[in-house]
KEVODO-172288 format. One record per residue (C-alpha): residue number from 0; z, y, x. Coordinates in nm, 3 decimals. Layout:
+-----+---------+---------+---------+
!   i !       z !       y !       x !
+-----+---------+---------+---------+
! NUM !       Z !       Y !       X !
...
+-----+---------+---------+---------+
This chain:
+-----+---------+---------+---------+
!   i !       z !       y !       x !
+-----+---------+---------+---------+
!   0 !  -9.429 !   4.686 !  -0.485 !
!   1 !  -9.660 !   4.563 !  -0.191 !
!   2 !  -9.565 !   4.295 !  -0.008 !
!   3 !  -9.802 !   4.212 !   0.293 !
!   4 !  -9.717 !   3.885 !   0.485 !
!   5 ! -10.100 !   3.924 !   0.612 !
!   6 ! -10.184 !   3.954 !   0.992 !
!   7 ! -10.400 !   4.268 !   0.813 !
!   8 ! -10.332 !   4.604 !   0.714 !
!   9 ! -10.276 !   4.652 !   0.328 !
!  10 ! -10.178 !   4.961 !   0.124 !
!  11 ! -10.157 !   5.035 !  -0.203 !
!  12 ! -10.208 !   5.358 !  -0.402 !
!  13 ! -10.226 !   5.519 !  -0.722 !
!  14 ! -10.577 !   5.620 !  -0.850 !
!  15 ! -10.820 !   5.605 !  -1.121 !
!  16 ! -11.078 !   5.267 !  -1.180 !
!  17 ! -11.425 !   5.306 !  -1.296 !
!  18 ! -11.318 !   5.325 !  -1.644 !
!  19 ! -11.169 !   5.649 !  -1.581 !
!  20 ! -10.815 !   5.470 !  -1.643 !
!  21 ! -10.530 !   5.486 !  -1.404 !
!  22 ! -10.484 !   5.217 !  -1.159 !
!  23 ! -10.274 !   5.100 !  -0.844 !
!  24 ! -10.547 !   5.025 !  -0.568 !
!  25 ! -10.499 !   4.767 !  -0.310 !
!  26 ! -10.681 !   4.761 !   0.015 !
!  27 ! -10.649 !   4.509 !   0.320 !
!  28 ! -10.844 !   4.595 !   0.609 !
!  29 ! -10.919 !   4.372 !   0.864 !
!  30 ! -11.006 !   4.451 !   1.271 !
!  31 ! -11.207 !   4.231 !   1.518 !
!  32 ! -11.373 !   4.311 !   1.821 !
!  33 ! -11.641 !   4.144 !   2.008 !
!  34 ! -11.867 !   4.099 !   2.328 !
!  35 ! -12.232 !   4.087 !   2.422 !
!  36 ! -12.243 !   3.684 !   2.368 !
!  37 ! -12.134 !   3.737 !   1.972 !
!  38 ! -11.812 !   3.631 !   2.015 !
!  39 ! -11.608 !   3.733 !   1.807 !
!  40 ! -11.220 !   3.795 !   1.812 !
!  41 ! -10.908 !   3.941 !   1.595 !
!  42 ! -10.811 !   4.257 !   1.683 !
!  43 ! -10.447 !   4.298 !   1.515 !
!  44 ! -10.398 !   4.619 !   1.729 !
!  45 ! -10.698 !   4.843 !   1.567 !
!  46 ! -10.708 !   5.107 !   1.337 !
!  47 ! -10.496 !   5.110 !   1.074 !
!  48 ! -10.622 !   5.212 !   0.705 !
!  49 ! -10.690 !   5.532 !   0.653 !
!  50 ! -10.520 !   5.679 !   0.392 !
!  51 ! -10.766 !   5.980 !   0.357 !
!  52 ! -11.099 !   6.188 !   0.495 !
!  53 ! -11.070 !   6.355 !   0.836 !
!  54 ! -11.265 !   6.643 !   0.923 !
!  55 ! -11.386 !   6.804 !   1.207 !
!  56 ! -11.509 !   7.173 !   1.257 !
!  57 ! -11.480 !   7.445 !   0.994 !
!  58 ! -11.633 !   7.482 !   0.617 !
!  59 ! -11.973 !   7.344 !   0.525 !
!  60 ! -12.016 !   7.275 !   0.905 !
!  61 ! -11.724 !   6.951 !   0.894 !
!  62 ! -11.832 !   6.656 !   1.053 !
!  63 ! -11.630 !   6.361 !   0.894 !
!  64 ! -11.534 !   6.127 !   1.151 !
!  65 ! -11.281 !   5.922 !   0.951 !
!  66 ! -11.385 !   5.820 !   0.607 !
!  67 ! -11.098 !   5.738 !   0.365 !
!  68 ! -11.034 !   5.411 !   0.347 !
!  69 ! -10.830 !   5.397 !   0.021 !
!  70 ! -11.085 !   5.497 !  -0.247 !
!  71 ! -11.057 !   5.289 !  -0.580 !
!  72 ! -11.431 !   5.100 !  -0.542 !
!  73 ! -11.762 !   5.143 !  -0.433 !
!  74 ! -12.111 !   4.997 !  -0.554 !
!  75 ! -12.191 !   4.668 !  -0.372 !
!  76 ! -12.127 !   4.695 !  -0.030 !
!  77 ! -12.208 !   4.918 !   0.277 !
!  78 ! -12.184 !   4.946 !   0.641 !
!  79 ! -12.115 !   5.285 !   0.891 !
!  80 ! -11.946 !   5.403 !   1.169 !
!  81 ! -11.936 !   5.545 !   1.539 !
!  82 ! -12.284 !   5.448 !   1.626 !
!  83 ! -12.376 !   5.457 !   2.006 !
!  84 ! -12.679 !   5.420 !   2.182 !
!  85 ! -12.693 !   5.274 !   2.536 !
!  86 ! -12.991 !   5.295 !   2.745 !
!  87 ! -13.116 !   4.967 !   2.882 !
!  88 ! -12.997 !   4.807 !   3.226 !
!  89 ! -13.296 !   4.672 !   3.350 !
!  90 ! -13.500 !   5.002 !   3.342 !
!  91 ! -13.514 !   5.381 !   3.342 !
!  92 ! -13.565 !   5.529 !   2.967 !
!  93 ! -13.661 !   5.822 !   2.812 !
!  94 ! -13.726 !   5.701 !   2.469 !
!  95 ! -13.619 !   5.372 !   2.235 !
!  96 ! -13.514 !   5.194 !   1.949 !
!  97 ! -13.193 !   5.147 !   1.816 !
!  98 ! -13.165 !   4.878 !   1.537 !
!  99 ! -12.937 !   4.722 !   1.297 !
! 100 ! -13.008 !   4.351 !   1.089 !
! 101 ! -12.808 !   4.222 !   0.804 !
! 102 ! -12.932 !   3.859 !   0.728 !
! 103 ! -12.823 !   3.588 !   0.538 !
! 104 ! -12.923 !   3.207 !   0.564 !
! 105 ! -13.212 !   3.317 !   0.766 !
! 106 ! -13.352 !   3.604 !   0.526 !
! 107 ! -13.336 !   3.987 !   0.603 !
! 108 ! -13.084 !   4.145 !   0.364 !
! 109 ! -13.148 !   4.513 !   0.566 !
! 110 ! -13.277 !   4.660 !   0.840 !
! 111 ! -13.233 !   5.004 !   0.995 !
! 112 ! -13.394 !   5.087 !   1.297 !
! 113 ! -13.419 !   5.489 !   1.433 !
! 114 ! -13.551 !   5.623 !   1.761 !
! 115 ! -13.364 !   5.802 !   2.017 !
! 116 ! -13.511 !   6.013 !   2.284 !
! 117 ! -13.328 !   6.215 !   2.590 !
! 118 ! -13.249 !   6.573 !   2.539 !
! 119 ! -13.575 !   6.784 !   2.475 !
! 120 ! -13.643 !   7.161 !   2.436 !
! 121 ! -13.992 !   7.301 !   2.195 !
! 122 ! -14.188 !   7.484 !   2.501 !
! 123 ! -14.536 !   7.695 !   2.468 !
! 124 ! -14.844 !   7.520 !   2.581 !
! 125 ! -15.209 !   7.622 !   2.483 !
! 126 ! -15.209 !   7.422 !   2.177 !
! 127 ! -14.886 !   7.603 !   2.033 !
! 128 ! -14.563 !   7.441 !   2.020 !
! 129 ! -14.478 !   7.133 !   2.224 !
! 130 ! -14.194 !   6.925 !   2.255 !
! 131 ! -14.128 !   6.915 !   2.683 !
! 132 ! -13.856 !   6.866 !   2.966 !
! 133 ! -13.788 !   6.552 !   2.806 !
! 134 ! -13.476 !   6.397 !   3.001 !
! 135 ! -13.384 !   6.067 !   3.060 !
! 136 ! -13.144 !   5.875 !   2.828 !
! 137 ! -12.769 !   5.880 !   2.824 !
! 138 ! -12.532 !   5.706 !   2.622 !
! 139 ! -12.546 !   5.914 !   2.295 !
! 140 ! -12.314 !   5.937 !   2.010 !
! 141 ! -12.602 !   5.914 !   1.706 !
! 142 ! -12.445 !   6.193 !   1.488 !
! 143 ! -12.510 !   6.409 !   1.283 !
! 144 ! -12.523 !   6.712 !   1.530 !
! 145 ! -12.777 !   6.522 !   1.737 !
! 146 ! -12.999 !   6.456 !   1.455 !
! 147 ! -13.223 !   6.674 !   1.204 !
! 148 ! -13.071 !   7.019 !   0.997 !
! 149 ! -12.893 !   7.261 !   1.081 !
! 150 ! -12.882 !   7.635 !   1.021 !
! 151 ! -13.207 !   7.850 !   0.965 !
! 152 ! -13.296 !   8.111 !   1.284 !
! 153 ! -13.080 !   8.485 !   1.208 !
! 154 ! -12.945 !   8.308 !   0.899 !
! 155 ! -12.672 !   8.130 !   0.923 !
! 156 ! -12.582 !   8.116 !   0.487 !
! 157 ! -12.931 !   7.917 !   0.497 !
! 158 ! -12.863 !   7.561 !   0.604 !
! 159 ! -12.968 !   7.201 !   0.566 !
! 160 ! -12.793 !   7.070 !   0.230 !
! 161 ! -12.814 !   6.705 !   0.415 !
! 162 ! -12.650 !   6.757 !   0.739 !
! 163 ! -12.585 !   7.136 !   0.815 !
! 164 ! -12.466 !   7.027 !   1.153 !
! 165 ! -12.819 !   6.881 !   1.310 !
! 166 ! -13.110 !   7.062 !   1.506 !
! 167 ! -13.470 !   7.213 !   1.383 !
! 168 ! -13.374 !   7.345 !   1.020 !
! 169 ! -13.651 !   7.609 !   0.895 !
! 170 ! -13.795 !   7.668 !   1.239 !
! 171 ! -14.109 !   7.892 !   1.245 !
! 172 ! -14.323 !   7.770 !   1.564 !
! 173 ! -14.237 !   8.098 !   1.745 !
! 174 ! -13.858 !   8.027 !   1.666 !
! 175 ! -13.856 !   7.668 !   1.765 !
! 176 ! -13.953 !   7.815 !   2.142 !
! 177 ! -13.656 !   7.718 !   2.400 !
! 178 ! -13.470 !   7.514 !   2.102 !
! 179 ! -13.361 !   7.159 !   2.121 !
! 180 ! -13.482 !   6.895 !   1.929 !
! 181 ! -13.330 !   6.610 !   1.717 !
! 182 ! -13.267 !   6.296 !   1.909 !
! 183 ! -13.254 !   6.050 !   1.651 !
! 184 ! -13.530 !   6.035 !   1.365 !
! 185 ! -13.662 !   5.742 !   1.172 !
! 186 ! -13.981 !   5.577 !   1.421 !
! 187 ! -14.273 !   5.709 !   1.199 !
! 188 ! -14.147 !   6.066 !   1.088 !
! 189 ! -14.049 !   6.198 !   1.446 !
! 190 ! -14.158 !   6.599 !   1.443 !
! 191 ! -14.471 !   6.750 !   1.553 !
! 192 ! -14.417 !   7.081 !   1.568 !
! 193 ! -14.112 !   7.311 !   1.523 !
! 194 ! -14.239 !   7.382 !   1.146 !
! 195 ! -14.235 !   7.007 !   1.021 !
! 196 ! -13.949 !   6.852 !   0.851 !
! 197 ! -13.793 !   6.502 !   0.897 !
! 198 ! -13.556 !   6.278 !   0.710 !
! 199 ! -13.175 !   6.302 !   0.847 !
! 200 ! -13.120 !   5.999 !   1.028 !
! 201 ! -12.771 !   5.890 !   1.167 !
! 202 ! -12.561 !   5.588 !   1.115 !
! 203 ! -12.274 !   5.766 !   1.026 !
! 204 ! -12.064 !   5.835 !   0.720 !
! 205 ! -12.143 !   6.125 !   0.446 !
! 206 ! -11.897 !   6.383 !   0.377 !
! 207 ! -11.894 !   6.468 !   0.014 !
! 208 ! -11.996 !   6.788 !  -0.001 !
! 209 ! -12.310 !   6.686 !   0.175 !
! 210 ! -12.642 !   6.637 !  -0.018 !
! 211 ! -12.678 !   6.398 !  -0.165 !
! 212 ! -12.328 !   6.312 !  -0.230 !
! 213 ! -12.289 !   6.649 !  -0.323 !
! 214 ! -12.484 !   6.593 !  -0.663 !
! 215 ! -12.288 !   6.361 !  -0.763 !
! 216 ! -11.969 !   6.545 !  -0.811 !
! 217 ! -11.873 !   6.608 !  -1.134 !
! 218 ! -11.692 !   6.894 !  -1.319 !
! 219 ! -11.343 !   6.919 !  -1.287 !
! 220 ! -11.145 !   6.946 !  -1.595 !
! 221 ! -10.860 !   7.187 !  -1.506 !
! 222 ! -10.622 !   7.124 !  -1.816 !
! 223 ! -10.654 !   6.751 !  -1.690 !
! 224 ! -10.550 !   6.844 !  -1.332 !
! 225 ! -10.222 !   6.970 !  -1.412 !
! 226 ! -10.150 !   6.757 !  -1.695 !
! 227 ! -10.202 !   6.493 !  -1.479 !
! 228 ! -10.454 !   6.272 !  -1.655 !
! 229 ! -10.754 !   6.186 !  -1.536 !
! 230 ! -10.899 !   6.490 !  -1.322 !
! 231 ! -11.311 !   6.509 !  -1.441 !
! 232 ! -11.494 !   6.571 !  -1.773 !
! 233 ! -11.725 !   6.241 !  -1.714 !
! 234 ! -11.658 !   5.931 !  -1.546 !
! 235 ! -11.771 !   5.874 !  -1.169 !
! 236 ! -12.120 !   5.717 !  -1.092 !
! 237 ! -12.064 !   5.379 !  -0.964 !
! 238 ! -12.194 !   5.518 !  -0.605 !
! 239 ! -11.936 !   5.786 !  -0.602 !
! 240 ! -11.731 !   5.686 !  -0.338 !
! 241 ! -12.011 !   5.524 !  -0.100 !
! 242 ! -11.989 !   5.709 !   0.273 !
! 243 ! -12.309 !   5.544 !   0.395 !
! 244 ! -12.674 !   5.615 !   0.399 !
! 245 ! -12.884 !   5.508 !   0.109 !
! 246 ! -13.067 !   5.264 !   0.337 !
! 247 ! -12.720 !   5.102 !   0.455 !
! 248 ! -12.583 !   4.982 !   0.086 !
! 249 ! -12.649 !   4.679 !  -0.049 !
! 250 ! -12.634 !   4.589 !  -0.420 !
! 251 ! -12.360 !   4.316 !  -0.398 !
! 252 ! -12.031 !   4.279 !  -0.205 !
! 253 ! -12.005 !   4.056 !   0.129 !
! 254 ! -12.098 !   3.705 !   0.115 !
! 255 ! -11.992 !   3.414 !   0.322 !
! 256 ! -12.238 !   3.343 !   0.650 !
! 257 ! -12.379 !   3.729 !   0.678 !
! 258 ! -12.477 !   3.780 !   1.038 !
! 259 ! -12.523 !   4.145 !   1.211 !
! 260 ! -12.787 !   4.216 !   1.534 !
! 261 ! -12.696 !   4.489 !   1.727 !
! 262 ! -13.029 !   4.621 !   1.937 !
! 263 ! -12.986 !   4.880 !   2.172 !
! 264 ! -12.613 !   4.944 !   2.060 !
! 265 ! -12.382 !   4.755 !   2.344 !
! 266 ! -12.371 !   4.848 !   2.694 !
! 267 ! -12.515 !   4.680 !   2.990 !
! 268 ! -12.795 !   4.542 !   2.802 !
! 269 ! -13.156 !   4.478 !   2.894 !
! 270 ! -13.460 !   4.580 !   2.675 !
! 271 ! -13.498 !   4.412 !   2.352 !
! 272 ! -13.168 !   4.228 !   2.385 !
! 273 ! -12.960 !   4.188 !   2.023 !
! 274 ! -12.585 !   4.095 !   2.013 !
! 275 ! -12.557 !   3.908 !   1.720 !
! 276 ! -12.223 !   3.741 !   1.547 !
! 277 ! -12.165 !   3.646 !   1.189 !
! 278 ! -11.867 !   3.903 !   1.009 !
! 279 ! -11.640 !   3.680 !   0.960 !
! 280 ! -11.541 !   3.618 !   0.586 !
! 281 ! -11.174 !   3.536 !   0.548 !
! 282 ! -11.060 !   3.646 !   0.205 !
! 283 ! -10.709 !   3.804 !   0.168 !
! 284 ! -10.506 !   3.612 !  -0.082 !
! 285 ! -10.320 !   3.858 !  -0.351 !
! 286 ! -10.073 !   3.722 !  -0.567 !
! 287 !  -9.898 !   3.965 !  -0.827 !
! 288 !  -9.544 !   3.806 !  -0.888 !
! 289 !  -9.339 !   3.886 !  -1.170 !
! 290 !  -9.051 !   3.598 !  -1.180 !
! 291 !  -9.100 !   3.284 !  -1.130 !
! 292 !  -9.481 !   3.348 !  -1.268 !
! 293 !  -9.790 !   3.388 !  -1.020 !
! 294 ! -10.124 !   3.570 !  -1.078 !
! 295 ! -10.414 !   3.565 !  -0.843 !
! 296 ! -10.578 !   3.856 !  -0.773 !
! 297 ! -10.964 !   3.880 !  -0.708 !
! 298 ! -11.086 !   4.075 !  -0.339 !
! 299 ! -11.437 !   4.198 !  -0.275 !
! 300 ! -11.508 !   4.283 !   0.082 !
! 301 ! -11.724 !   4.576 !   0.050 !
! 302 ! -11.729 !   4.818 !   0.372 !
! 303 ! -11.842 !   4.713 !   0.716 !
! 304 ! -11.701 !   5.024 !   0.996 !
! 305 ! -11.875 !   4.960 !   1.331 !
! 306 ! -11.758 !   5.132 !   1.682 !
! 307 ! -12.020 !   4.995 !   1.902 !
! 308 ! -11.893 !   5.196 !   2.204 !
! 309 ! -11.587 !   5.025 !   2.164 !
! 310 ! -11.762 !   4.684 !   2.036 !
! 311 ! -11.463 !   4.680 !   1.707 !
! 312 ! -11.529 !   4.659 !   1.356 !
! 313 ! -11.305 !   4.667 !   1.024 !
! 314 ! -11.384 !   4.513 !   0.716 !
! 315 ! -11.232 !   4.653 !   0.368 !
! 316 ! -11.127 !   4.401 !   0.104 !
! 317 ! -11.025 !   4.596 !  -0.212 !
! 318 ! -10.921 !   4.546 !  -0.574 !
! 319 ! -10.770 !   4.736 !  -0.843 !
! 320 ! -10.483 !   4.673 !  -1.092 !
! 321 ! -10.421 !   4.924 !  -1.420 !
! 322 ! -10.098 !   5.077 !  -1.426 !
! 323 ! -10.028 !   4.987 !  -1.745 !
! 324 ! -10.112 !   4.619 !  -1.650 !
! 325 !  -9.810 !   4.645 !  -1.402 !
! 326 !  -9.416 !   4.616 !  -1.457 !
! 327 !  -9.208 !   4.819 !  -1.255 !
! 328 !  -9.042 !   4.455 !  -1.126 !
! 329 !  -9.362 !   4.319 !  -1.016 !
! 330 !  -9.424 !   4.256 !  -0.667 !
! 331 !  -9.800 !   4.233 !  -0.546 !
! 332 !  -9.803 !   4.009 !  -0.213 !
! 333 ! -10.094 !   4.001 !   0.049 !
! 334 ! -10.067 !   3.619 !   0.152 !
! 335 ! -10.174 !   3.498 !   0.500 !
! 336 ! -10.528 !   3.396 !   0.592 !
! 337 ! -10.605 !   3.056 !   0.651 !
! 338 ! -11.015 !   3.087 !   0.755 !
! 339 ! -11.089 !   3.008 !   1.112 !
! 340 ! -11.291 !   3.345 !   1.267 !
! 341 ! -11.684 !   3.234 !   1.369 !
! 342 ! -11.828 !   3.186 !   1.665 !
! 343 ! -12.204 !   3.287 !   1.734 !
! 344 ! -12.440 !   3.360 !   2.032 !
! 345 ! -12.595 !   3.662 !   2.145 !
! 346 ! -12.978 !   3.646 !   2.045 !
! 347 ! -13.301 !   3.841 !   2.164 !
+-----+---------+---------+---------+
């Protein structure tokens, strides 16, 4: 049925729209990789689409570290990944900022920026409580473990709804004595003492049985399941299938001339030094055939997946099709692209 004659990866794959009807889902996703000047180059080896989540450690505790890739649409569009933090080359650091721009003709569309400090442990002082040792910085994966939750102290059933995998979760002051803290908060909400709470912050993608993904599951409708109609008693919120942050989505999908900055993010770079590039917007041509007649297809590009150890990125073009809207002789074909990639230069 799909047909890719695309330099991309494309699948296709049975699933249900945001009218709750069934649909055939078609994704292309597209690799690139670049280099501290913004360069910015196809990458036909990378990672192909992934066809579902993948999970690491046990239960509640999971880290996802591959978000599926096939899901039938999102709200607007949004950006994750495999976020690492290098320190600076032109100086010794124990603490900095990490920081990610979207920006379009000029104008700000997001920013994100966290702070990352070396490892850390809560020690007693006179005044209670105080964060010491503090060590200088490494690269560090910003994940979830290295960031705020966790499990409460003798009670491992009680844990952070938001990221049971992180540091600090229901400390007491005398607890917190000896423990490590989070290395990545949000710059004005870094923790005081072991008893304070902090906002979760990490660049990385949200499993969904994670708060606050987590409330927006809906009830499963059993008779449904087996008949094999559609699976829930309500429809999905148009967020449903989002991976990202709340403060990495954007309302619409990918527009033409967006440009990333990268602070902090790429190795072998001095303080304050951005790599910056424009995503390149080269829209996959879909063409469902049935005879000699041809129907265009719309894309929206509408997930950005960063690895900035390995300086890669993917973006996700998707559409769906209703089944019903689909003959068992058509023949959906990904054409090739014909957009030449950008070229930009690295910025401070």
């Amino acid at each position: 049925m799909l047909v890719n004659d695309s330099a991309w990866f494309a699948e296709i794959a049975p699933s249900w729209d945001k009218d709750s009807q069934p649909c055939y889902v078609v994704v292309v996703k597209q690799n690139f990789e670049y280099d501290k000047q913004g360069k910015v180059t196809q990458e036909l080896n990378g990672p192909e689409i992934t066809m579902g989540d993948g999970f690491q450690g046990e239960g509640a505790q999971c880290e996802l570290i591959a978000a599926n890739d096939m899901v039938p649409f999102k709200q607007g569009f949004e950006w994750y990944g495999r976020f690492t933090c290098f320190p600076p080359s032109d100086r010794a650091a124990h603490v900095m900022e990490v920081g990610v721009d979207l920006l379009s003709d000029n104008a700000v569309l997001m920013n994100k920026t966290l702070r990352v400090t070396g490892e850390r442990r809560w020690r007693w002082s006179l005044f209670g409580a105080v964060a010491k040792d503090l060590q200088p910085l490494r690269p560090l994966l910003l994940n979830y473990a290295v960031a705020y939750g966790g499990q409460a102290p003798n009670n491992p059933q009680s844990m952070d709804r938001e990221n049971p995998i992180g540091r600090g979760f229901k400390l007491r002051n005398r607890d917190g004595i000896g423990q490590l803290l989070p290395q990545v908060e949000y710059a004005d909400q870094v923790l005081r003492k072991p008893r304070d709470t902090t906002p979760v912050a990490s660049f990385a993608p949200i499993p969904h049985f994670w708060s606050p993904r987590l409330e927006l599951q809906p009830e499963l409708d059993v008779q449904a399941v087996v008949a094999g109609d559609y699976p829930y008693v309500e429809a999905l919120c148009a967020n449903y299938y989002n991976y990202a942050p709340a403060d990495q989505c954007l309302p619409c999908t990918l527009k033409p001339h967006t440009t990333i900055a990268l602070s902090g993010l790429t190795k072998g770079q001095p303080y304050g030094q951005k790599v910056t590039f424009e995503l390149p917007y080269i829209k996959p041509e879909l063409v469902m055939m049935r005879g000699a007649m041809q129907t265009p297809l719309n894309m929206v590009c509408d997930s950005l997946i960063l690895d900035t150890h390995t300086q890669q990125f993917s973006l996700l073009w998707r559409t769906t099709v209703k089944q019903d809207g689909i003959h068992p002789m058509d023949t959906l074909i990904v054409m090739p692209e014909q957009a030449p990639l950008p070229y930009t230069e690295s910025s401070l």
